[in-house]
C-alpha positions as CSV (number, residue, x, y, z in Angstrom):
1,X,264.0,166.2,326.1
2,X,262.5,168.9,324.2
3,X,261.2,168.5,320.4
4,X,263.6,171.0,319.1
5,X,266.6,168.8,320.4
6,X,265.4,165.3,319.0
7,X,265.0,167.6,315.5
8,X,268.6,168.1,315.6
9,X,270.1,165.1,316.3
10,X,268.2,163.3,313.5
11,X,269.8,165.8,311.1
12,X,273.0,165.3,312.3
13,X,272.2,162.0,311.8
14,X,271.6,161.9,308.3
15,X,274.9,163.7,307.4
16,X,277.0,160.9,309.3
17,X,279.5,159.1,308.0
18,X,278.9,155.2,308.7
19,X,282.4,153.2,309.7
20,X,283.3,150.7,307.3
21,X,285.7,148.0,308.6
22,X,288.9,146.7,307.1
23,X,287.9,144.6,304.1
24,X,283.7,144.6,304.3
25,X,282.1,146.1,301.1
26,X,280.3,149.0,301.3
27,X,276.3,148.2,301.6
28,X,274.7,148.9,298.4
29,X,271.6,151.9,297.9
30,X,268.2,150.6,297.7
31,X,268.1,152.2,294.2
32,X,271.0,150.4,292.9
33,X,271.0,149.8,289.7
34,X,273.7,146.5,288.2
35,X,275.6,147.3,285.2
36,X,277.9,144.1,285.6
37,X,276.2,142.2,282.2
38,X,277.4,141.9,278.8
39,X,275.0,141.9,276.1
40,X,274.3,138.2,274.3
41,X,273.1,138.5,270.4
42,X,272.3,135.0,268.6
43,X,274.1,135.0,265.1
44,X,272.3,132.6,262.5
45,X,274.6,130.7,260.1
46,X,271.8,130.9,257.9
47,X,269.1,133.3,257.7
48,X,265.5,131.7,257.2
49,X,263.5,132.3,254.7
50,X,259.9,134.0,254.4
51,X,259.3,132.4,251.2
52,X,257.4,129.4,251.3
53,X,258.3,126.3,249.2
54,X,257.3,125.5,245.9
55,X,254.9,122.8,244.9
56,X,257.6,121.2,243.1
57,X,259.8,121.4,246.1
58,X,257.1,119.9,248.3
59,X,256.4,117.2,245.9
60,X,260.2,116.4,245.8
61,X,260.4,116.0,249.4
62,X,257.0,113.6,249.9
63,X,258.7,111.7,247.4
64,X,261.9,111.5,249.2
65,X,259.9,110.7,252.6
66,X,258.2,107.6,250.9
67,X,261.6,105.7,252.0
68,X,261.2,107.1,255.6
69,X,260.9,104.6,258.8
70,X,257.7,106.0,260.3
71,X,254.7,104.3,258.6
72,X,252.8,107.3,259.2
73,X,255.0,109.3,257.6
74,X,254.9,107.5,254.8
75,X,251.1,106.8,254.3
76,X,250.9,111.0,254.6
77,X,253.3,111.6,252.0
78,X,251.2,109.2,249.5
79,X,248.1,111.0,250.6
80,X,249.9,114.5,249.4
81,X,251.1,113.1,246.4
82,X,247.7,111.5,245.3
83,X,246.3,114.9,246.2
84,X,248.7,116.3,243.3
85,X,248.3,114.4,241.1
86,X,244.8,114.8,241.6
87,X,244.8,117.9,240.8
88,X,246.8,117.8,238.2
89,X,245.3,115.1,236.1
90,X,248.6,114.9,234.4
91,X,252.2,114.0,235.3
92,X,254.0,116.0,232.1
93,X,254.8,118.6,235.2
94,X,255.9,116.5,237.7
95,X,259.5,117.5,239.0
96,X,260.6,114.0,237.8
97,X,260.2,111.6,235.3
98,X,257.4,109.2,235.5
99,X,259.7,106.4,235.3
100,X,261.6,107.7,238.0
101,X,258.3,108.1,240.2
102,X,257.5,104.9,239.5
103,X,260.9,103.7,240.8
104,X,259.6,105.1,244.0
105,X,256.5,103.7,244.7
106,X,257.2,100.1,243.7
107,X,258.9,98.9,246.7
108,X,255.7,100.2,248.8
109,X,253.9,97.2,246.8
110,X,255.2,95.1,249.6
111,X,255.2,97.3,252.3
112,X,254.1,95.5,256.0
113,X,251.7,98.4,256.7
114,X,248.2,97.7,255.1
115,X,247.4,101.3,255.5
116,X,250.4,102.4,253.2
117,X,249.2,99.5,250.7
118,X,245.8,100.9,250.5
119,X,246.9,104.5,250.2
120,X,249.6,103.4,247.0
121,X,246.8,102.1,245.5
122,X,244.4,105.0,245.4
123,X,247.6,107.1,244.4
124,X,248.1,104.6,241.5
125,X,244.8,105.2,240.6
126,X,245.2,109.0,240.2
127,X,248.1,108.3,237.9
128,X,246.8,108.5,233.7
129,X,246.4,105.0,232.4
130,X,248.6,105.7,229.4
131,X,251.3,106.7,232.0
132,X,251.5,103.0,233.4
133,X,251.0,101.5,230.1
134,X,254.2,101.4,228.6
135,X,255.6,101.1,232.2
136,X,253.8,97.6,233.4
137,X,257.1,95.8,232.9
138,X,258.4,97.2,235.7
139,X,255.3,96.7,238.5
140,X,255.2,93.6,237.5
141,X,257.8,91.6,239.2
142,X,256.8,93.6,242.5
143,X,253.3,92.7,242.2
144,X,254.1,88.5,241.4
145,X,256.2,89.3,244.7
146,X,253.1,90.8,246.6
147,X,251.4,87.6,245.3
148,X,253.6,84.8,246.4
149,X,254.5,85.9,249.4
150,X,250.3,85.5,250.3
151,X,251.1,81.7,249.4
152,X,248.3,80.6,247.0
153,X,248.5,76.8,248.2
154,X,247.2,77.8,251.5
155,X,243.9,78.5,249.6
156,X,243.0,75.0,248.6
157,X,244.1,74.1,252.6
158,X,241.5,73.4,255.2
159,X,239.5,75.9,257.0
160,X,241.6,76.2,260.3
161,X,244.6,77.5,258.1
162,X,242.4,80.0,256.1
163,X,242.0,81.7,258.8
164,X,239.5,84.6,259.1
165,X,236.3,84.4,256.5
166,X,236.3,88.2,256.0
167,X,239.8,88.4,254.8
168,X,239.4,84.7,252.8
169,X,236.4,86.7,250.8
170,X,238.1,89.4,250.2
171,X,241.0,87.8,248.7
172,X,238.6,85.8,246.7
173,X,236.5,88.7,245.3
174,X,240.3,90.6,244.8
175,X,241.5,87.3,242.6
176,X,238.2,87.5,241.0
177,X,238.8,90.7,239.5
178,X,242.3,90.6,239.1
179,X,241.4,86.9,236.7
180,X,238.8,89.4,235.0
181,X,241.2,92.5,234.1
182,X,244.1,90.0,232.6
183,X,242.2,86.9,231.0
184,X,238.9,88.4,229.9
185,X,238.4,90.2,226.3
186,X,237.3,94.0,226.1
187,X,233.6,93.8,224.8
188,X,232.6,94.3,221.2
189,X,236.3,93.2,219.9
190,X,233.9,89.7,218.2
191,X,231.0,91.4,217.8
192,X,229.3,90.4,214.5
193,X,228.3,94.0,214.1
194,X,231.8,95.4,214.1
195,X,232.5,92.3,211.6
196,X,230.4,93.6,209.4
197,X,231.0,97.1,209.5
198,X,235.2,96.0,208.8
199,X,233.9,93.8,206.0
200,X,236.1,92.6,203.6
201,X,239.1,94.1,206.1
202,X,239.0,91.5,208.8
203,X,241.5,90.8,211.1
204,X,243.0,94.2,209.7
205,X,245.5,94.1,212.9
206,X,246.7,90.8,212.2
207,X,249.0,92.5,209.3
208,X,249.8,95.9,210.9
209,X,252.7,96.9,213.1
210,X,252.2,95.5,216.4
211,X,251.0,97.5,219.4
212,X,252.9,96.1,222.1
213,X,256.6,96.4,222.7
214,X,259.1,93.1,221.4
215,X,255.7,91.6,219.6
216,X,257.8,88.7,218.8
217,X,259.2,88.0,221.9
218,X,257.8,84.6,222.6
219,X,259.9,83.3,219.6
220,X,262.8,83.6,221.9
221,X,265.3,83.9,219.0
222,X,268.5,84.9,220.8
223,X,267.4,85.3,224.3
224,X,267.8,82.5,227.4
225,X,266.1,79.4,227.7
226,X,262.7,80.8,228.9
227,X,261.5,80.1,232.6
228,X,258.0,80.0,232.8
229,X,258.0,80.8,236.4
230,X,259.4,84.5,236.2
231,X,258.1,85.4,232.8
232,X,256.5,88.9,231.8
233,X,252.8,88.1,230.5
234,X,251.9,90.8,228.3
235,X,249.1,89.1,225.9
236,X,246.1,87.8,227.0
237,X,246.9,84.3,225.3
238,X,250.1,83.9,227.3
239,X,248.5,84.8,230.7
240,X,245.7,82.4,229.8
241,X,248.3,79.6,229.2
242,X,250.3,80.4,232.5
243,X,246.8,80.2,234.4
244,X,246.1,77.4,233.4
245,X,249.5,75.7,233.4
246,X,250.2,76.6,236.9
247,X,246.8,78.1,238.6
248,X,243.9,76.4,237.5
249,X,243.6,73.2,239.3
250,X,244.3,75.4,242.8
251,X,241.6,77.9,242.1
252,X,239.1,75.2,241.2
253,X,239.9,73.5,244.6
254,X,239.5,76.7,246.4
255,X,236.0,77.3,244.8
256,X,235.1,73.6,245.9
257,X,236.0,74.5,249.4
258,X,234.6,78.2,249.4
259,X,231.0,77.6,247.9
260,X,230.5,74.7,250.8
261,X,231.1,76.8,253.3
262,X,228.3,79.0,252.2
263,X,227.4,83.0,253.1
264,X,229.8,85.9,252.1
265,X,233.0,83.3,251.0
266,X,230.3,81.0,248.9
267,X,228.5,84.5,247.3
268,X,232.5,85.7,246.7
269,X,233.3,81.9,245.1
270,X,230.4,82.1,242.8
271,X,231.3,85.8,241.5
272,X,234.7,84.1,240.8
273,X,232.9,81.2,239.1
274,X,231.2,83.6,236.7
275,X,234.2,85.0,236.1
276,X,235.7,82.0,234.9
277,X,232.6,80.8,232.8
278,X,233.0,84.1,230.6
279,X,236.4,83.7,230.3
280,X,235.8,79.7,229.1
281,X,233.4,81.1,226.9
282,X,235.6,83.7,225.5
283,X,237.9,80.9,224.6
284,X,235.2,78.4,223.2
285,X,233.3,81.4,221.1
286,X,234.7,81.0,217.3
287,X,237.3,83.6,215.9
């Protein structure tokens, strides 16, 4: 077979028509190119936005996550909101009312988490003292819940049911302070030198409007038969009364028990002990 002949047959070749039987699809160029799709576009019912929130916005919505299952998430959003109010050393322009922020945080007073108690408390910190002021009412019978449900008899038990010394002194140097803010005096209100300096206008505050809201609300003209259980103390006399109506004789037996047991609980027992002897003299000194 000669070259020119095997030349022609493979173009002949190339111009033949292949036999397609009855029903088979024809086989497909290698260059094919399939134009069986239909385009797919994803339609948004809203559009996002580019803007980022505001500071009120963000403060409104850690306030609405303070409610939120997650401890974590919770403990974050007091973190934020500490951090703005922080900043801001004021709450005139805070997105809501005081009052209403208040409402907020008081139920995390008995929250389980002791990481979420410790963060409220630095928070309530940040917040102006005049701000809470007024507004003490209303902590209050959160904070008397916060106290019973640690069960104050338990602290006069024996040493198996106190439990862990760490946490007994801390509980003891906390009740130390928290006797010191509400039964002790400011200092200078006796001094002699401010007597003299106010000479002959003593006891000037005596006759002037009163400083506290429903002064005379211990005369319990037309309200209910008091209950001195669930009472509001506001003044320093009727928290000293309630003390030591109701508390005294516990704490005293707790001090007994602390101070023999020595190291860190006896050094917290006698901080609590001076404590007490300043407010005894307090009482003693005369007016």
């Amino acid at each position: 077979m000669t070259s020119s002949a095997k030349k022609k047959r493979e173009r002949k070749k190339d111009f033949q028509k292949p036999k397609l039987k009855v029903g088979k699809a024809k086989p497909k160029a290698v260059n094919h190119t399939d134009t069986n799709f239909r385009a797919k576009a994803i339609v948004l019912n809203q559009q996002l936005s580019v803007d980022a929130p505001s500071a009120s916005a963000q403060f409104s919505h850690h306030v609405s996550l303070l409610s939120s299952k997650s401890e974590n998430q919770r403990r974050e959003s007091l973190v934020f909101l500490a951090a703005c109010l922080d900043s801001a050393k004021t709450t005139a322009a805070l997105p809501l009312t005081i009052s209403a922020f208040l409402e907020k945080l008081c139920p995390l007073i008995l929250d389980g988490s002791n990481g979420v108690r410790s963060q409220l408390l630095k928070l309530f910190q940040t917040i102006p003292p005049a701000d809470i002021k007024d507004r003490v009412a209303r902590l209050l019978p959160h904070i008397r819940a916060g106290w019973r449900s640690a069960d104050a008899g338990r602290w006069t038990a024996s040493k198996a049911s106190i439990g862990d010394n760490k946490l007994t002194t801390k509980a003891v140097l906390v009740l130390a302070e928290f006797l010191k803010t509400g039964l002790l005096e400011e200092a200078g209100n006796e001094n002699v030198g401010v007597m003299v300096i106010q000479f002959p206008t003593w006891h000037l505050h005596f006759h002037q409007i009163p400083s506290k809201s429903n002064a005379y609300r211990y005369l319990n003209i037309f309200g209910p038969p008091p209950d001195d259980k669930n009472q509001m103390l506001e003044d320093r006399e009727d928290r000293l009364r309630c003390y030591n109506t109701f508390f005294a004789t516990l704490v005293n037996d707790g001090i007994t028990i602390s101070r023999k047991e020595g190291g860190e609980l006896g050094r917290a027992a006698g901080i609590l002990v001076k404590v007490l002897q300043q407010v005894e003299q307090q009482v003693s000194a005369p007016v």
